[in-house]
Backbone as a printed PyTorch tensor [residue, N CA C, xyz], in Angstrom:
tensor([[[ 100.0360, -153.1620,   32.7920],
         [ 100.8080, -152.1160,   32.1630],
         [ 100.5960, -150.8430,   32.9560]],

        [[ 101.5690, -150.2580,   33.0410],
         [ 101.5920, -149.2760,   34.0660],
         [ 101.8280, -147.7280,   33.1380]],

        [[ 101.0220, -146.8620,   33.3540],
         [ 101.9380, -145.5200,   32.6640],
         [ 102.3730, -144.4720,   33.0690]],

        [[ 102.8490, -145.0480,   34.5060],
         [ 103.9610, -144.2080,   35.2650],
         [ 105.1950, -144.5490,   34.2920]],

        [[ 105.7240, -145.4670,   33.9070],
         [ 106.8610, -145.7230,   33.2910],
         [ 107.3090, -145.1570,   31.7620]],

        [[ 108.1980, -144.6780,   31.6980],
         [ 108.2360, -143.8330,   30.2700],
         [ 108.6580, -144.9700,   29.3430]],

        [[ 108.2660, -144.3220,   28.3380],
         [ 107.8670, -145.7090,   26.6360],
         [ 109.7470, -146.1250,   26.5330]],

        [[ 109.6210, -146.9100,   26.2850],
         [ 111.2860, -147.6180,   25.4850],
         [ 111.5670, -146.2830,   24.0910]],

        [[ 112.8580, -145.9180,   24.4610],
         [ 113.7200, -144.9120,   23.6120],
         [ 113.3220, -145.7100,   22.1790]],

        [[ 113.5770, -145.0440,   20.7260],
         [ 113.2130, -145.6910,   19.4990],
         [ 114.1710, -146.6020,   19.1720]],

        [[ 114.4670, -147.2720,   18.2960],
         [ 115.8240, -148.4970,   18.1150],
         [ 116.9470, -147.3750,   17.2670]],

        [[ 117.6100, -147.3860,   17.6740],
         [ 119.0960, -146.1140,   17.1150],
         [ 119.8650, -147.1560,   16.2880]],

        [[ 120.3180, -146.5960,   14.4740],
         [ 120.2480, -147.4160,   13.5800],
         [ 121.4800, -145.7550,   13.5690]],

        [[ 122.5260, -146.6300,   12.7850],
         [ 124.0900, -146.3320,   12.5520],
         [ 123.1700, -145.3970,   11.3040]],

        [[ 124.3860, -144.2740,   10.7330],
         [ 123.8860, -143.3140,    9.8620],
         [ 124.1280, -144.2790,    8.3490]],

        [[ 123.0970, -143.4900,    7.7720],
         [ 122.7400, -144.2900,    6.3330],
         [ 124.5160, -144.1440,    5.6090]],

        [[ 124.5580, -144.8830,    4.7210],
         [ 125.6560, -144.9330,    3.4890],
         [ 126.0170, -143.9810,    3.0130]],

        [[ 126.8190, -144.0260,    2.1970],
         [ 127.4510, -142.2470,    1.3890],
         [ 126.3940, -142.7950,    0.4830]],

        [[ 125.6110, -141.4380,    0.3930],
         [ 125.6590, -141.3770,   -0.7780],
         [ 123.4510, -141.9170,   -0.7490]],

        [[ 122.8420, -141.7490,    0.6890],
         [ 121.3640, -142.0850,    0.6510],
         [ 121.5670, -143.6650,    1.4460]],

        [[ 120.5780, -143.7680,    1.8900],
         [ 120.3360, -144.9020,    2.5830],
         [ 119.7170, -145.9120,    1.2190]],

        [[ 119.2240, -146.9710,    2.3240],
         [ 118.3170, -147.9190,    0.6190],
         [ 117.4870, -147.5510,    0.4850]],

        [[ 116.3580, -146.7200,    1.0650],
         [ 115.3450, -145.9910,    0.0590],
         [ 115.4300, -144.3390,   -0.8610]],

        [[ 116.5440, -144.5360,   -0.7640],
         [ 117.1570, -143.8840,   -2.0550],
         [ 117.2520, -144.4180,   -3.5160]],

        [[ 117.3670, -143.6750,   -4.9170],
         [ 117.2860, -143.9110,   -5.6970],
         [ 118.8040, -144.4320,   -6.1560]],

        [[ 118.7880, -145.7300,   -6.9140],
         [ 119.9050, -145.9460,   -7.3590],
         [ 120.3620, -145.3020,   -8.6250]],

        [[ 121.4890, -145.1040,   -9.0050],
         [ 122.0950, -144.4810,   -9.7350],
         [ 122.0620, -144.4970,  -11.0330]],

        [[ 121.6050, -144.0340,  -11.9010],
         [ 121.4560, -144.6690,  -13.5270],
         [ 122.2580, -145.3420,  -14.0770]],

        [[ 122.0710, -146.5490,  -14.4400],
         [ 123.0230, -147.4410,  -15.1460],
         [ 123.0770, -147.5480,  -16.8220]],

        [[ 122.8620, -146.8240,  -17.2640],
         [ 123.3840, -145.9360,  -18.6700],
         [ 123.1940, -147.5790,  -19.7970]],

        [[ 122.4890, -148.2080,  -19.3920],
         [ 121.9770, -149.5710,  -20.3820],
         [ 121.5010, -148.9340,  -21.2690]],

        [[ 120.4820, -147.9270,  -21.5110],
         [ 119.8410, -147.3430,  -22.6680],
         [ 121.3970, -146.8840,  -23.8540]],

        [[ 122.0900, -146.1920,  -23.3540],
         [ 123.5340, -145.6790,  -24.3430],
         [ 124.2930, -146.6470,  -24.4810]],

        [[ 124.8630, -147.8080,  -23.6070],
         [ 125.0020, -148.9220,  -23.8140],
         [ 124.9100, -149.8630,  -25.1870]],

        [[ 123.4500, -149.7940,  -24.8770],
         [ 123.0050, -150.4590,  -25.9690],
         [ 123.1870, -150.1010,  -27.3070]],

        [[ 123.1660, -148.8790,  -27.5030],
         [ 123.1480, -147.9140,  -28.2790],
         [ 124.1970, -147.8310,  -29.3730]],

        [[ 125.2050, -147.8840,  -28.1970],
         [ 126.8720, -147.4410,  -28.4450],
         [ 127.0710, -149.0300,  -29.0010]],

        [[ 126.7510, -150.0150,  -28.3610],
         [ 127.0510, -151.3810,  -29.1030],
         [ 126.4380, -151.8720,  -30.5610]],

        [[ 125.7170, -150.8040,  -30.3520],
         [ 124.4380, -151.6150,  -31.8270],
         [ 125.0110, -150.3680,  -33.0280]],

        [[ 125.5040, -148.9110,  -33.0440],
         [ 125.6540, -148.3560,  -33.7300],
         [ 127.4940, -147.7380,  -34.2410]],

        [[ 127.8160, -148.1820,  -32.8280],
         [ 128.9730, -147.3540,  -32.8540],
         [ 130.5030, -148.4590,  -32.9980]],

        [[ 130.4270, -149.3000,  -31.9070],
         [ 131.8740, -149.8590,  -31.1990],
         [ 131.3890, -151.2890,  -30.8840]],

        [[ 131.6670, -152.3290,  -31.3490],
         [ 131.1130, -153.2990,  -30.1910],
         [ 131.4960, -153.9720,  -29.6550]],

        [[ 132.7330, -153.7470,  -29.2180],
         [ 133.7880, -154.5460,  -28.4220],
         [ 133.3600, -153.8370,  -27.0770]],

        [[ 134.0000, -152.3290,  -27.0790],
         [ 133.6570, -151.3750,  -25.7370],
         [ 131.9550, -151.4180,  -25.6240]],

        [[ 131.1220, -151.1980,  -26.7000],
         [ 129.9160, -151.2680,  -26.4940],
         [ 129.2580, -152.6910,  -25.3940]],

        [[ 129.8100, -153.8620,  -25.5320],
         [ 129.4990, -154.6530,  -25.1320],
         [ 130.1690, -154.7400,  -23.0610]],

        [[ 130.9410, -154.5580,  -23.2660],
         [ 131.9200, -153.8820,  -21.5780],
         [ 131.0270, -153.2120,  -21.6750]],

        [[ 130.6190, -151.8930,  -21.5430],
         [ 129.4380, -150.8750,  -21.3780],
         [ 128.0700, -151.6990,  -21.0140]],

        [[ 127.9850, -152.8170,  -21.4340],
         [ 126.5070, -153.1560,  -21.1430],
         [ 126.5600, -154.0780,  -20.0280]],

        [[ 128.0350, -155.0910,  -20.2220],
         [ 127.8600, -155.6850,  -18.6810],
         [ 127.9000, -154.7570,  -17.2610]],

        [[ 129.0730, -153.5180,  -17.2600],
         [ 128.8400, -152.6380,  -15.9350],
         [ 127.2830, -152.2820,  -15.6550]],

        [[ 126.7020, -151.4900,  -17.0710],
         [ 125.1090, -151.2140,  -16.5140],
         [ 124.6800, -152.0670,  -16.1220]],

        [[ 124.6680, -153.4840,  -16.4900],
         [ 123.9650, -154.6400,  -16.1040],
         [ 123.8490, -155.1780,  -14.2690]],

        [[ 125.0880, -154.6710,  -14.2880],
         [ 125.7260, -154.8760,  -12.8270],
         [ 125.0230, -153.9750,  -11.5170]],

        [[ 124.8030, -152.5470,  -11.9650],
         [ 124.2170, -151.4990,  -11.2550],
         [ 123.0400, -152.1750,  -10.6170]],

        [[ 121.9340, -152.1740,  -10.7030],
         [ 121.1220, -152.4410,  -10.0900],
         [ 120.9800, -153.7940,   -9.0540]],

        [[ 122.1830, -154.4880,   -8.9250],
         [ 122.0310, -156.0630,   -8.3660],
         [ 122.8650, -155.7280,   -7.7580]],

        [[ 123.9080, -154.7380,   -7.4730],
         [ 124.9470, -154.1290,   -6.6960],
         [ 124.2750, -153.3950,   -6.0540]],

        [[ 123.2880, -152.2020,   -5.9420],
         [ 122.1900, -151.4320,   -5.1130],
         [ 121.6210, -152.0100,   -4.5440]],

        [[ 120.8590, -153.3110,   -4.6350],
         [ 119.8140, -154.1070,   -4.1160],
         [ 120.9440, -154.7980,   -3.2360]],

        [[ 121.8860, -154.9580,   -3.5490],
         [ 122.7170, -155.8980,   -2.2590],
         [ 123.4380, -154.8240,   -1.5000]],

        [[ 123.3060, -153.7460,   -1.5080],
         [ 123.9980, -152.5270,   -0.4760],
         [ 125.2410, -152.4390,   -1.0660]],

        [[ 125.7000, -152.9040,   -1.7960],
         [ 127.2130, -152.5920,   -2.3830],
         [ 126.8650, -150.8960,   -3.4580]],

        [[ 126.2660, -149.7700,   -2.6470],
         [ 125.9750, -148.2930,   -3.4410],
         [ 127.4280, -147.7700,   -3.6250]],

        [[ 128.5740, -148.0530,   -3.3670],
         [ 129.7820, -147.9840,   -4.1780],
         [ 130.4180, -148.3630,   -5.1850]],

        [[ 129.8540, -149.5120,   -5.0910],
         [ 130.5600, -150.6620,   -6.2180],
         [ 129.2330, -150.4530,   -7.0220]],

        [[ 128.1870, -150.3330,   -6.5360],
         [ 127.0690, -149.6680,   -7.9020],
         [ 127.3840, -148.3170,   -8.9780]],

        [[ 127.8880, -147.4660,   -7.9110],
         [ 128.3540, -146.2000,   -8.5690],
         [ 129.3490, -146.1920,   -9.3810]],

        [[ 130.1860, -147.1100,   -8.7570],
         [ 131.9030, -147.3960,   -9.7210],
         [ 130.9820, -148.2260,  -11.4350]],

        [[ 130.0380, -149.1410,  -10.6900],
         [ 130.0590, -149.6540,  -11.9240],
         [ 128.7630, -148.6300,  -13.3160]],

        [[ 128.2680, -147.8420,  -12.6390],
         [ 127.3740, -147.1350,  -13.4140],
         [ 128.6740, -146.2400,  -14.0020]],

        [[ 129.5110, -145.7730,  -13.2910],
         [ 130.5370, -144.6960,  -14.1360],
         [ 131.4280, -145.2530,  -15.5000]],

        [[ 131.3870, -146.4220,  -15.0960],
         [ 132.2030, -147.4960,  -15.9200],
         [ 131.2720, -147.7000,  -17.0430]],

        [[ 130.2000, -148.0580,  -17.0380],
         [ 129.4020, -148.0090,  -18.3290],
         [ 129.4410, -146.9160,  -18.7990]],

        [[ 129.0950, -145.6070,  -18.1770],
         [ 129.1240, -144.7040,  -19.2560],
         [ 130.6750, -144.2140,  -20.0630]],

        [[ 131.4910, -144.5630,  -19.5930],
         [ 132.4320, -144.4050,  -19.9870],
         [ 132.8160, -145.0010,  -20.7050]],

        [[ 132.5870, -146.5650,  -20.6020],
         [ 132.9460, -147.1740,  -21.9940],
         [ 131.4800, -147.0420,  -22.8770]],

        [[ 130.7710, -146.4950,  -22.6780],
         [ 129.8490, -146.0110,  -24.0040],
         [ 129.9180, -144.5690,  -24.3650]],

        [[ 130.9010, -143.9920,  -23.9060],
         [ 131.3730, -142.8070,  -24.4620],
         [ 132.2010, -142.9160,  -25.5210]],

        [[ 133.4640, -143.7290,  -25.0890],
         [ 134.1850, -144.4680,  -25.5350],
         [ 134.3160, -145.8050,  -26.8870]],

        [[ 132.6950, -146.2450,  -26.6130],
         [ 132.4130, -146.6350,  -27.8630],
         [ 132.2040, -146.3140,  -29.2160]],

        [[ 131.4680, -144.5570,  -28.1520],
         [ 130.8610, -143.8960,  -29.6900],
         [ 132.1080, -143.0750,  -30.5100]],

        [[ 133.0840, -142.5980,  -29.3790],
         [ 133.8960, -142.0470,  -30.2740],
         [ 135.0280, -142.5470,  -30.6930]],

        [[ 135.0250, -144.3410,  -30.6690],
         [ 135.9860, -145.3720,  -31.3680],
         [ 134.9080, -145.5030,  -32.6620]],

        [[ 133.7120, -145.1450,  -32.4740],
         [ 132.6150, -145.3870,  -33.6570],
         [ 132.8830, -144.4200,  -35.2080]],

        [[ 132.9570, -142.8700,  -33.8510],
         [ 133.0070, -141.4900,  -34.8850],
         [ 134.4610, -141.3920,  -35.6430]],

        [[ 135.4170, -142.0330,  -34.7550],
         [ 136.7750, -142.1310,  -35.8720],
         [ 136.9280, -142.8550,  -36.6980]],

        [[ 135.9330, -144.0170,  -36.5480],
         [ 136.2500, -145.3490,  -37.5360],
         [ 135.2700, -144.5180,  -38.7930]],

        [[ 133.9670, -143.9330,  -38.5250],
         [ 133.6280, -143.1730,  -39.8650],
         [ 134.0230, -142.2670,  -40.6070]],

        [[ 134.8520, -141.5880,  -39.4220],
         [ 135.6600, -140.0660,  -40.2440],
         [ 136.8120, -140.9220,  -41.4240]],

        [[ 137.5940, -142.2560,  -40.5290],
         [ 139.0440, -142.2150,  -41.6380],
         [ 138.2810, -143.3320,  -42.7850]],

        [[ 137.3000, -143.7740,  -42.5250],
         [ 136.5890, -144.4200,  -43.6880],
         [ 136.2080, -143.2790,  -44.9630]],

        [[ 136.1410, -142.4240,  -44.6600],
         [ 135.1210, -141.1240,  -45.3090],
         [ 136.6130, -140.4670,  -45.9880]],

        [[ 137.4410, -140.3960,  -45.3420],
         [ 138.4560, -139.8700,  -45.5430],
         [ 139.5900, -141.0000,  -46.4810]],

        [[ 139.2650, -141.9010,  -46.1090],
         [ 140.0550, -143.2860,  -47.2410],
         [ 139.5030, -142.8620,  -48.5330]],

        [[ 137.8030, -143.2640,  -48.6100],
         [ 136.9640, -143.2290,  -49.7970],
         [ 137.5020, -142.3210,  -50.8740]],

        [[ 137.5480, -141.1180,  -49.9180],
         [ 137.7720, -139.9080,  -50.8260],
         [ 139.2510, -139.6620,  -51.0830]],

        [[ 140.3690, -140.0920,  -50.6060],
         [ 141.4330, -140.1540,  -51.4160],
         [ 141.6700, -141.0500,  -51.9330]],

        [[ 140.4740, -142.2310,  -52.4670],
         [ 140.3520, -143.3970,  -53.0480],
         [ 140.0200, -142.6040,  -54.4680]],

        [[ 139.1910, -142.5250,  -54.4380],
         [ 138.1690, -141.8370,  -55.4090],
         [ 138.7530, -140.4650,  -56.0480]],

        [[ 139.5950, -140.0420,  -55.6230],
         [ 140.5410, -138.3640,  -55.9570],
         [ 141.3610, -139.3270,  -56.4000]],

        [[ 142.1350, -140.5460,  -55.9120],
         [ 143.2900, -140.9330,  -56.7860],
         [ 142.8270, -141.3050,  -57.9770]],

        [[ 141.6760, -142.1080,  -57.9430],
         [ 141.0880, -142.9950,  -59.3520],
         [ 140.8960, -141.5540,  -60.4710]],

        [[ 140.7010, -140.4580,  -60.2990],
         [ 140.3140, -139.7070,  -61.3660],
         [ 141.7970, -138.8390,  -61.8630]],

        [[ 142.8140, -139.0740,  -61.5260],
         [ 144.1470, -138.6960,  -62.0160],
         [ 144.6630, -139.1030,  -63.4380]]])
């Protein structure tokens, strides 16, 4: 080995992904509201809401950090969506009762 000769340049690696390379943090996959939104609120959308979160993290680990992000946005949205298919189904229940109950006393 000789050390007249200068060291080999480092290995040159294409620029990381939008959005962080893989030792970046993946994106929250909103399973906690998910769950939430299915068990209290909606559970049709609640349940869609839990397969996208479900999806997030096995989409990051395989480099698909787009199709992770699409699918983390997608859960929270249909657990947004759950809760406030949840909050209308209690308001016109609340609102039946009581022109149930106002008619019965006529």
């Amino acid at each position: 080995m000789s050390y007249s000769e200068p060291p080999p340049p480092p290995p040159q690696y294409g620029q990381p992904a939008y959005g962080g390379g893989p030792d970046s943090a993946p994106p929250p996959n909103n399973l906690v509201w998910a769950i939430l939104s299915t068990l209290f609120c909606c559970l049709p959308l609640g349940v869609v809401s839990i397969v996208f979160a479900a999806q997030v993290n096995s989409k990051w680990q395989a480099g698909d950090h787009a199709g992770a992000r699409e699918s983390a946005d997608k859960a929270k949205k249909f657990a947004i969506w759950s809760a406030v298919a949840g909050i209308v189904v209690i308001v016109l229940y609340v609102v039946v009762v009581i022109a149930v109950m106002g008619a019965g006393t006529v």
